[in-house]
C-alpha positions as a LaTeX table, in Angstrom:
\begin{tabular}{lrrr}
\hline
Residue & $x$ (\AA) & $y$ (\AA) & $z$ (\AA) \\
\hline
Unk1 & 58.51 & 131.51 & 90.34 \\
Unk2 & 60.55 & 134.24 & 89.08 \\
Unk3 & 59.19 & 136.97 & 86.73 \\
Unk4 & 61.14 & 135.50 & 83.92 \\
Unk5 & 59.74 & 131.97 & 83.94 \\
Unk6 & 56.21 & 133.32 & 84.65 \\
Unk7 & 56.36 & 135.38 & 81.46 \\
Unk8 & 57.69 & 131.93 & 79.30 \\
Unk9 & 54.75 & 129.77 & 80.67 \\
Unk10 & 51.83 & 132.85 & 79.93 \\
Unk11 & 50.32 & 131.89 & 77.06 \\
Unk12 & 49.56 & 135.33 & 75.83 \\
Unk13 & 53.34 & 135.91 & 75.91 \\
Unk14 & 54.53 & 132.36 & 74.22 \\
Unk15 & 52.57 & 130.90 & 71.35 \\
Unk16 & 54.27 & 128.06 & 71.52 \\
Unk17 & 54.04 & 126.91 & 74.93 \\
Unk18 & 52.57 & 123.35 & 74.03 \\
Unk19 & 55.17 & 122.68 & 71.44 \\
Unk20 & 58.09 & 123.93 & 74.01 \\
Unk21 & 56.41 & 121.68 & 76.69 \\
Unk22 & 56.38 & 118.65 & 74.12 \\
Unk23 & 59.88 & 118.61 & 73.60 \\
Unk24 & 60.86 & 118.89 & 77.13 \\
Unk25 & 58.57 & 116.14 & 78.01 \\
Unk26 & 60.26 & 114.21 & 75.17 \\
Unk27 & 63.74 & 115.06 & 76.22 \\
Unk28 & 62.63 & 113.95 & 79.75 \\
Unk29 & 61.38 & 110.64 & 78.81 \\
Unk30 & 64.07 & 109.70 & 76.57 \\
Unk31 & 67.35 & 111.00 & 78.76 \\
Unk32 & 68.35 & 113.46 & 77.27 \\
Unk33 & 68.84 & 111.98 & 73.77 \\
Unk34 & 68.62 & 114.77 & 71.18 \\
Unk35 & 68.23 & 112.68 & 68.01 \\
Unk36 & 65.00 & 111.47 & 69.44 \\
Unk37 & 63.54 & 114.60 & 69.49 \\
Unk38 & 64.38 & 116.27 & 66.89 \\
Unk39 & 60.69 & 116.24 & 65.16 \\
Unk40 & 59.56 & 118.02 & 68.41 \\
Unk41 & 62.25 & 120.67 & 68.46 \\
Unk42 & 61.58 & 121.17 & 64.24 \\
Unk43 & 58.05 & 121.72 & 65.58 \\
Unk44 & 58.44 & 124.25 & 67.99 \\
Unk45 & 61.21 & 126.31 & 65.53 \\
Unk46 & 58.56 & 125.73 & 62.97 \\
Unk47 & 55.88 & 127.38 & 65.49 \\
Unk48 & 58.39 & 129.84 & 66.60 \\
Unk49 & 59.23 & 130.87 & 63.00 \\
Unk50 & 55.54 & 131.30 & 62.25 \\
Unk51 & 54.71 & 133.37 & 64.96 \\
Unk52 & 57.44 & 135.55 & 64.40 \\
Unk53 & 56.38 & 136.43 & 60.66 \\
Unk54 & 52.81 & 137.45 & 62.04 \\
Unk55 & 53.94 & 139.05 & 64.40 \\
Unk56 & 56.30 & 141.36 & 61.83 \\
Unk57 & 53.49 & 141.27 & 59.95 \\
Unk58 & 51.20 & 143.13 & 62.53 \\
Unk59 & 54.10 & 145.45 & 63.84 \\
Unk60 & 54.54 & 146.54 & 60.07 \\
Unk61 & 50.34 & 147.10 & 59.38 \\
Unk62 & 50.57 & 149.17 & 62.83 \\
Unk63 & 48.01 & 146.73 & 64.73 \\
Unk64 & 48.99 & 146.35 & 68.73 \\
Unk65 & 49.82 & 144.43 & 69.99 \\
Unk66 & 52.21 & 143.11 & 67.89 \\
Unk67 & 52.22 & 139.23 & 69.29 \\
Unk68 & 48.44 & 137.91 & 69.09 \\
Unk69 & 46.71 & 136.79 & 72.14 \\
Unk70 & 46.09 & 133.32 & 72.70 \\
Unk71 & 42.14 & 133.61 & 72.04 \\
Unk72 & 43.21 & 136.18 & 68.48 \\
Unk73 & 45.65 & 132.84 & 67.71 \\
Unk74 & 42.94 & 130.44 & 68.42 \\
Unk75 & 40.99 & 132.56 & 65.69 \\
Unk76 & 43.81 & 132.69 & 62.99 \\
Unk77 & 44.49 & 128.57 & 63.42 \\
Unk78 & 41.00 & 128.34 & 63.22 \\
Unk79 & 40.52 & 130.07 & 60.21 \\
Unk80 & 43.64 & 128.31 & 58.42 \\
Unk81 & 42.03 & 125.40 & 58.99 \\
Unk82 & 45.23 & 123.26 & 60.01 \\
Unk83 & 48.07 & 123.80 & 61.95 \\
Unk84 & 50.79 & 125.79 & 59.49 \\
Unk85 & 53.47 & 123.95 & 61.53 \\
\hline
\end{tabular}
């Protein structure tokens, strides 16, 4: 696998990995039919447009890395309480 797809599917690297899998499963299953996916695909730009504002948020309080590992994201979702996307 080349370095590039390796780094997409590490889940330290993409916090949305599930949500990006989702909606290629659903555009998969359903032929390539965008209108029937669309809830996945708001999903994952919902996820990606979260993760992107913490990790601003980080870069501008100084804290490194800037993108949360997966187990530091399991402990901010767990803390909210619910899934912010």
């Amino acid at each position: 696998m080349p370095m590039v797809a390796r780094r997409l599917r590490d889940p330290d690297i993409n916090p949305c990995l599930s949500e990006s899998d989702a909606s290629t499963r659903c555009m998969d299953e359903n032929n390539y039919d965008r209108e029937k996916c669309s809830t996945y695909f708001l999903k994952y730009k919902n996820c990606r447009k979260f993760w992107n504002s913490v990790m601003i948020q980080r870069r501008q309080n100084g804290v490194q890395p800037s993108m949360p590992t997966a187990a530091e994201r399991d402990e901010i979702l767990g803390a909210m309480g619910k899934m912010p996307y």
